[in-house]
C-alpha positions as CSV (number, residue, x, y, z in Angstrom):
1,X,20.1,-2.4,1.0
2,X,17.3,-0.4,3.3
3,X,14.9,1.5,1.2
4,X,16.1,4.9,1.5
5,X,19.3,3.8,0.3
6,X,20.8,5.5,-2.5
7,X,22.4,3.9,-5.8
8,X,24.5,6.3,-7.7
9,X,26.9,5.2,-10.7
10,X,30.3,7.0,-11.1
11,X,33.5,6.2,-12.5
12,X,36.8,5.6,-10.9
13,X,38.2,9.3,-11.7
14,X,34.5,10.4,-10.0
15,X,35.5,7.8,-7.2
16,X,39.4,8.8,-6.5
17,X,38.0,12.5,-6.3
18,X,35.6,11.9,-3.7
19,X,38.4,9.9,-1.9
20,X,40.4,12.8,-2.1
21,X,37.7,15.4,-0.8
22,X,37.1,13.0,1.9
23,X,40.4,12.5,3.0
24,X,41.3,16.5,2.9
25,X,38.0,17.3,4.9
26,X,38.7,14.7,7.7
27,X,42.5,16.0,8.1
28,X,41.5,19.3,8.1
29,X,38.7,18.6,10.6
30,X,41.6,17.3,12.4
31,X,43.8,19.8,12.4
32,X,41.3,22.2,13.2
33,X,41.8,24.2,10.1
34,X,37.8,24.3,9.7
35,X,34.8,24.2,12.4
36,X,33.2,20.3,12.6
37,X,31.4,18.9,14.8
38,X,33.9,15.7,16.2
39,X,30.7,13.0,15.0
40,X,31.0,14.4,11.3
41,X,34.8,13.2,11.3
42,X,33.9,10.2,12.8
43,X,31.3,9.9,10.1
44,X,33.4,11.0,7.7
45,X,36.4,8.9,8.4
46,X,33.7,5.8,8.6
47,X,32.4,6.7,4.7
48,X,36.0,7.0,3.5
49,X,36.8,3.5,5.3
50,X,33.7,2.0,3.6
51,X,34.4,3.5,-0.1
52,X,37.6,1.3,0.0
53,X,36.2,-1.9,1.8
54,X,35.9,-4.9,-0.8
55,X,33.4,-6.0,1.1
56,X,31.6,-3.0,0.5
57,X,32.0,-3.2,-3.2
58,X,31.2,-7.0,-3.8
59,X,27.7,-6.2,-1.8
60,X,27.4,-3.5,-5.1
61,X,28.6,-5.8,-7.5
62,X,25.8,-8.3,-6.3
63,X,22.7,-5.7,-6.2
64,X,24.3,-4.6,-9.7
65,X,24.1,-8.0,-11.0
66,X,20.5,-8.8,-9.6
67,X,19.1,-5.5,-11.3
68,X,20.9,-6.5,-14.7
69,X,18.7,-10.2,-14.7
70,X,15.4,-8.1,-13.7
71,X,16.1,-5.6,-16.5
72,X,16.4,-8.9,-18.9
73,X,13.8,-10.2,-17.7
74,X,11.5,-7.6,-17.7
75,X,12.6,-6.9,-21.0
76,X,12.1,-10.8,-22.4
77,X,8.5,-10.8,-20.4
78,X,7.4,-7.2,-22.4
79,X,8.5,-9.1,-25.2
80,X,5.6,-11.8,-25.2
81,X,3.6,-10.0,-24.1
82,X,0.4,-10.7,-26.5
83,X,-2.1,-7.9,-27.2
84,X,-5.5,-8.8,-25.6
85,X,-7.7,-7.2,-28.2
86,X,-5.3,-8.2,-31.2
87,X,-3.2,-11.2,-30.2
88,X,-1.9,-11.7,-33.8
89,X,-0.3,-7.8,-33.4
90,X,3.5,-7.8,-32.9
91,X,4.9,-5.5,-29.8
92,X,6.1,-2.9,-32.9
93,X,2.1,-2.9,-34.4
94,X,1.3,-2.5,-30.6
95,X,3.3,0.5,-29.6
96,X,1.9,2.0,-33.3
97,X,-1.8,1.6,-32.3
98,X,-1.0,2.8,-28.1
99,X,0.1,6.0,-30.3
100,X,-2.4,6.1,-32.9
101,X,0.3,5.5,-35.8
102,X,-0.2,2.7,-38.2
């Protein structure tokens, strides 16, 4: 993934509707039924090629699974975390005393 990538979630009724809009701009690009310039069908036609390459989606699958073990992770290290002033606090007496409740 390059850094200005973007990661969007959407579900397969989200994903066979931006099929479809794809697939009706690039044959009416074709047709000439609206004004494009020729790269933005090429462009087009390359997205819609790359929506439905399995390739494509086991490279998601793997950057999906790699953020699932840092979010455990992250989650199991916040866990132990001790309190430097109070180590003997637990992380619920902690988030209490960041907040001033008791």
């Amino acid at each position: 993934m390059e850094s200005n990538d973007k990661l969007i979630r959407i579900n397969p009724d989200e994903y066979d509707l931006i099929l479809e809009w794809g697939n009706q701009f690039v044959l009416m690009a074709k047709r000439n039924f609206i004004a494009v310039d020729q790269f933005k069908v090429q462009r087009s036609q390359q997205l819609i090629d790359g929506l439905t390459d399995s390739k494509v989606s086991n490279e998601m699958e793997t950057i999906v699974k790699i953020y699932e073990d840092q979010k455990e992770a992250r989650a199991e290290v916040n866990k132990n975390i001790i309190h430097k002033d109070h180590p003997e606090m637990t992380i619920e007496d902690q988030v209490g005393e960041a907040y001033g409740g008791e």
